[in-house]
KOLDODREN-911783 format. One record per residue: residue number from 1; x, y, z of N, C-alpha, C, O in turn; residue in one letter. Coordinates in nm, 3 decimals. Example, Ala and Ser with C-alpha at 12.3 -4.5 7.8 and 13.67 -1.06 7.14 Angstrom:
BEGIN
+-----+---------+---------+---------+---------+---------+---------+---------+---------+---------+---------+---------+---------+---------+
! num !    n.xx !    n.yy !    n.zz !   ca.xx !   ca.yy !   ca.zz !    c.xx !    c.yy !    c.zz !    o.xx !    o.yy !    o.zz ! residuo !
+-----+---------+---------+---------+---------+---------+---------+---------+---------+---------+---------+---------+---------+---------+
!   1 !   1.319 !  -0.569 !   0.780 !   1.230 !  -0.450 !   0.780 !   1.320 !  -0.330 !   0.780 !   1.424 !  -0.332 !   0.846 !       A !
!   2 !   1.285 !  -0.225 !   0.708 !   1.367 !  -0.106 !   0.714 !   1.290 !   0.003 !   0.787 !   1.341 !   0.114 !   0.804 !       S !
+-----+---------+---------+---------+---------+---------+---------+---------+---------+---------+---------+---------+---------+---------+
END
This chain:
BEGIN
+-----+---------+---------+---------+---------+---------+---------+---------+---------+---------+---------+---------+---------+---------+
! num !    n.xx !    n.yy !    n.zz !   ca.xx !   ca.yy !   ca.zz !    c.xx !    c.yy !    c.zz !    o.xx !    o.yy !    o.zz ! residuo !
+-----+---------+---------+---------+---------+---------+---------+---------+---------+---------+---------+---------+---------+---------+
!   1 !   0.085 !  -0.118 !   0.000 !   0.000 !   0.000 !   0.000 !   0.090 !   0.125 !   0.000 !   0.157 !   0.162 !   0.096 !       X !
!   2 !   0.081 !   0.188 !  -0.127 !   0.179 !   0.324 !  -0.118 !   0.115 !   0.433 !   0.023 !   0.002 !   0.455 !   0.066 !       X !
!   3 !   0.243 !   0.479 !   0.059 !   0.239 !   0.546 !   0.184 !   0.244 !   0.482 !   0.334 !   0.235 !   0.546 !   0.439 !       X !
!   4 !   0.260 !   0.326 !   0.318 !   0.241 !   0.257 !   0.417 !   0.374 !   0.295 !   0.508 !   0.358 !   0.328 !   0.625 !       X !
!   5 !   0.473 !   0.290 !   0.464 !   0.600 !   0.319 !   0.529 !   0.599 !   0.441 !   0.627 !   0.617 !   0.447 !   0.749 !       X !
!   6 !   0.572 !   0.531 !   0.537 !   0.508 !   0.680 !   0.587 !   0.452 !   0.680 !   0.763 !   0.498 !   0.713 !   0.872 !       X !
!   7 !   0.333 !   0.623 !   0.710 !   0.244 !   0.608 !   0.823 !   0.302 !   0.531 !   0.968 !   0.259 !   0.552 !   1.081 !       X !
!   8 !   0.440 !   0.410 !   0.918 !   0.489 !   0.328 !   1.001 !   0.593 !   0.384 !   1.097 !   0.624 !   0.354 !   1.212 !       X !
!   9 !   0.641 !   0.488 !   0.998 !   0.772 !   0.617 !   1.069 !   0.678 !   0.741 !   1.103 !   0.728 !   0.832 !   1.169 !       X !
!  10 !   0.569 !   0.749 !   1.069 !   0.496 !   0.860 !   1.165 !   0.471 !   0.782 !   1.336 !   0.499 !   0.825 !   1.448 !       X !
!  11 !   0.410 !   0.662 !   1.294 !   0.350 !   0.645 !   1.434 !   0.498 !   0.605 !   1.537 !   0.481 !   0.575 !   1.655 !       X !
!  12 !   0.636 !   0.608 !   1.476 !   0.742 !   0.598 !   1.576 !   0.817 !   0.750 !   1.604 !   0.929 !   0.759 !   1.654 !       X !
!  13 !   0.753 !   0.842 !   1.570 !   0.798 !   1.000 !   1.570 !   0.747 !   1.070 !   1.714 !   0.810 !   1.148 !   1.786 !       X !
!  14 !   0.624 !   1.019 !   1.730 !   0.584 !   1.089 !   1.849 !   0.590 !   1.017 !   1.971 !   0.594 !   1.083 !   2.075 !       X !
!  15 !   0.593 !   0.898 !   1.977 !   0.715 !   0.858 !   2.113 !   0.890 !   0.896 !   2.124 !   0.951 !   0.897 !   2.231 !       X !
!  16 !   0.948 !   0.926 !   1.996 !   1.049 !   0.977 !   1.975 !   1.077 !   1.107 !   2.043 !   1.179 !   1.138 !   2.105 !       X !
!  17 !   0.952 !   1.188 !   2.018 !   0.936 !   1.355 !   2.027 !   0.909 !   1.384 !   2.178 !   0.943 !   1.484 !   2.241 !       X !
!  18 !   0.860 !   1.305 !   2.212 !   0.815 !   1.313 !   2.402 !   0.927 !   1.227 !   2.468 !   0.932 !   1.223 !   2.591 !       X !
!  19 !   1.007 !   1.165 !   2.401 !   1.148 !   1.087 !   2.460 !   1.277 !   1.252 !   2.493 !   1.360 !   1.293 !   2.574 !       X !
!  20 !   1.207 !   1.291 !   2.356 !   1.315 !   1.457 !   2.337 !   1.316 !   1.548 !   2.390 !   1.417 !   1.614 !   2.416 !       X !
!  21 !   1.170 !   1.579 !   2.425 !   1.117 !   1.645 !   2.473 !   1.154 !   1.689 !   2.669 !   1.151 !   1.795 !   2.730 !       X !
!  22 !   1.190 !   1.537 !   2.713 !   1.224 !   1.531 !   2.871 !   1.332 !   1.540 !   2.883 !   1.382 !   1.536 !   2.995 !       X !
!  23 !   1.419 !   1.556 !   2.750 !   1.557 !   1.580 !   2.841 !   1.631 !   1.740 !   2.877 !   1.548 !   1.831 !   2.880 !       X !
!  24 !   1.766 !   1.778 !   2.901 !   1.761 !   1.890 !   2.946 !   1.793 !   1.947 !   2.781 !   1.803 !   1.875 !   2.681 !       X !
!  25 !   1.804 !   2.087 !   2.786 !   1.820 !   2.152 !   2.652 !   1.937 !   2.123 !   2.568 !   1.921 !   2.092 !   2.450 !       X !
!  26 !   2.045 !   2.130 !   2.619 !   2.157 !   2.068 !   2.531 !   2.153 !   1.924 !   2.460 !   2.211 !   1.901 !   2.354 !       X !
!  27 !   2.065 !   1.814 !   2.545 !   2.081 !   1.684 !   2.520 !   1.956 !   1.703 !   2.396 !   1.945 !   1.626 !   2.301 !       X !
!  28 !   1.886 !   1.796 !   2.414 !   1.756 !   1.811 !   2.361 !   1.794 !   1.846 !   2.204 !   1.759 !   1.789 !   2.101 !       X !
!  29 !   1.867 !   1.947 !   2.222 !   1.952 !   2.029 !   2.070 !   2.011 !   1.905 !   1.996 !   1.987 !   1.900 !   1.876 !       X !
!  30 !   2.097 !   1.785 !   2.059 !   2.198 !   1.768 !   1.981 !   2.091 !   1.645 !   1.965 !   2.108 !   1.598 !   1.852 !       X !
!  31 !   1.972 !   1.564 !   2.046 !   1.880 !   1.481 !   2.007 !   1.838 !   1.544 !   1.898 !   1.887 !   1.479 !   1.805 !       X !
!  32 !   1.756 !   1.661 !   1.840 !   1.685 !   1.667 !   1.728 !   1.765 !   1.707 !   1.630 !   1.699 !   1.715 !   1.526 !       X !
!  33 !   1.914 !   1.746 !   1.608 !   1.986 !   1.731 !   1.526 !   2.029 !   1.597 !   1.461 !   2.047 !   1.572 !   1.342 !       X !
!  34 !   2.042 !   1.513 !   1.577 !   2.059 !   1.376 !   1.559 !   1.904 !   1.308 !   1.433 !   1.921 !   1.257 !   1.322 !       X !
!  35 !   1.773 !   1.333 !   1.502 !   1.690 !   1.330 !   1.430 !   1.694 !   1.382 !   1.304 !   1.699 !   1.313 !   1.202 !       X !
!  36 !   1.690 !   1.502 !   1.307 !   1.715 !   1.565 !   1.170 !   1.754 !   1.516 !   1.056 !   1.697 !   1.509 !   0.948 !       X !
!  37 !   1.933 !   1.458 !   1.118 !   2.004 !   1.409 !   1.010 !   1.871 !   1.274 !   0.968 !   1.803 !   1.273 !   0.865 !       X !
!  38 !   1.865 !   1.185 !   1.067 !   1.819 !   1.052 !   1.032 !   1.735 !   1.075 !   0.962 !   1.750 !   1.006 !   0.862 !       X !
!  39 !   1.616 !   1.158 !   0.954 !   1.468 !   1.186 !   0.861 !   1.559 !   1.267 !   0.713 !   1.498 !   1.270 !   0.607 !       X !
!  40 !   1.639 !   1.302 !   0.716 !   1.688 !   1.359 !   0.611 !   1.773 !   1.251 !   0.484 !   1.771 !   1.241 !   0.361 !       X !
!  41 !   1.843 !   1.181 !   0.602 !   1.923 !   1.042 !   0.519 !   1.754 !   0.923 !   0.491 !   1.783 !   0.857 !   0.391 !       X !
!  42 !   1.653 !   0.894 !   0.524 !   1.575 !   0.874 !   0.478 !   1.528 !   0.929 !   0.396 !   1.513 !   0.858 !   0.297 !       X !
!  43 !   1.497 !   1.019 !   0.387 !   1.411 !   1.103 !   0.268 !   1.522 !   1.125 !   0.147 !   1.473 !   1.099 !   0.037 !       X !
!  44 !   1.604 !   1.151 !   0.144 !   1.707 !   1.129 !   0.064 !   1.741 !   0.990 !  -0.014 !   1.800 !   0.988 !  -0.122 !       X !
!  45 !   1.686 !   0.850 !   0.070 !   1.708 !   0.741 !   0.019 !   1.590 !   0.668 !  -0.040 !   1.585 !   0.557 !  -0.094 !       X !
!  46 !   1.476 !   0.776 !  -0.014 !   1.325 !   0.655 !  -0.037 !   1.304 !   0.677 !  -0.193 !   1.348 !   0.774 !  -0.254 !       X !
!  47 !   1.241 !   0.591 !  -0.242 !   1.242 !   0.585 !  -0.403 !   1.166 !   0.702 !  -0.473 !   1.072 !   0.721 !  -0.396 !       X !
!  48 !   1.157 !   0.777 !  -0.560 !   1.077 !   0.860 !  -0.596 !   0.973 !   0.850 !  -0.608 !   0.968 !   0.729 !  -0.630 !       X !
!  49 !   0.869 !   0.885 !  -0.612 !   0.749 !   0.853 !  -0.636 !   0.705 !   0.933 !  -0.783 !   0.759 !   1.035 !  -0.829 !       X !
!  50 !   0.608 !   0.866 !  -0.833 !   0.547 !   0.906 !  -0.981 !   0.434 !   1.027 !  -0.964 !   0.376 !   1.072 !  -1.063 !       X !
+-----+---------+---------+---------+---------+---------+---------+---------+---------+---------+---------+---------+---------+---------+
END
């Protein structure tokens, strides 16, 4: 089902985001940088779509 993947890395984003969310600000900065990269090296690798 196109978009299924999508939906599979959405529903692991927002336990991610409230994991990020509790720590102190520095750990917090270099966590969603860390994220960043990872959603970026994904989106960079997923197949094009038509």
């Amino acid at each position: 089902m196109p978009g299924e993947d999508a939906v599979n890395a959405a529903d692991g984003l927002l336990p991610t985001l409230e994991v990020i969310e509790q720590q102190p600000l520095p750990q917090r900065a270099a966590a969603y940088a860390a994220l960043l990269d990872d959603l970026s090296r994904r989106l960079e690798s997923a197949p094009p779509t038509a």
